[in-house]
C-alpha positions, 0 to 999 in steps of 0.5 A: 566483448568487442562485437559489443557495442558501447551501449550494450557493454554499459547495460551490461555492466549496469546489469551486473552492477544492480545484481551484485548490489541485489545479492549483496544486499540479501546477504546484508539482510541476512546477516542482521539476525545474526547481530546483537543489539549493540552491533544493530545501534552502532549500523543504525548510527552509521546509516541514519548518522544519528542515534537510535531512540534510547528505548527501542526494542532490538526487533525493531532497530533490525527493521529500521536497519534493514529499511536504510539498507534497502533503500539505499540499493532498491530507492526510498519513497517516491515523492507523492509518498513523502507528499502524502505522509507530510499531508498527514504529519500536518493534519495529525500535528494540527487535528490530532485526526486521521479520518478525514485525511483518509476519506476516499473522494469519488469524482463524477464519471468513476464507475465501481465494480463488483461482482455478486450472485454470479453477476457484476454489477457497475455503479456509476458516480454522478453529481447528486449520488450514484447510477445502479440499474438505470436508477440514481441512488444517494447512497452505496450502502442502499445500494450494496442492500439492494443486491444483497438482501441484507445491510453492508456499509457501502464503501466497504462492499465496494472495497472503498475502505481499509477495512475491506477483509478475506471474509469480505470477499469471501462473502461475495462468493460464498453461497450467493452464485445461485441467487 
């Protein structure tokens, strides 16, 4: 270790430090299966310093549990989380709605790709709708029509929602190459 210099030794050391943080915590996981539910309480008020809600399934203080420990090892939130969950709590607590919170904004200038019939199509946002084959559209799901021949929600055949699924994109393969 003396050909080192200082600053590898401290890598070095860093790096041996994180791995046994890593394995240790892979034995931490492992080992909460094995606890009952009054052991899961008592490491819960040790983590959180608090305790657990009453009326929560043992299943779940393992999961609140094992998200403090990991935590703790590999980082919490980042802040633009933190920023969007309370954006949420805020909206929740004062609409009791989600939807609009949710809602995806496409700005002028971004382009959608998606491949169909054994071609990729790009569609342009522009102020006043979206750009598709030299034409400008009011709306995507017009043009998820236009391509496909038959009605899809726009925002869905672009992969803009939540709800975007294996058949989807199954969908997008499947039987439509020879078109």
């Amino acid at each position: 270790m003396s050909d080192l210099y200082p600053s590898e030794v401290s890598h070095s050391i860093v790096g041996a430090r994180k791995r046994a943080d890593h394995d240790s915590l892979h034995a931490q996981l492992g080992a909460l299966s094995e606890m009952d539910a009054p052991a899961l309480r008592a490491e819960w008020r040790r983590l959180y310093r608090s305790h657990p809600p009453k009326l929560l399934r043992r299943d779940l203080l393992e999961l609140g549990v094992a998200w403090k420990l990991q935590e703790r090892v590999l980082g919490g939130l980042s802040a633009a989380t933190k920023r969007q969950l309370d954006e949420l709590a805020r909206t929740m607590a004062t609409k009791s709605d989600l939807t609009k919170a949710r809602k995806v904004t496409l700005k002028p200038g971004a382009r959608l790709v998606r491949a169909w019939g054994g071609e990729t199509h790009e569609v342009l946002v522009v102020e006043d709708g979206f750009q598709w084959r030299g034409a400008t559209w009011r709306s995507l799901s017009v043009i998820a029509r236009e391509m496909t021949g038959t009605h899809w929600s726009g925002p869905r055949f672009f992969g803009l929602t939540g709800a975007t699924t294996k058949s989807v994109a199954a969908a997008g393969t499947e039987g439509h190459d020879d078109e």
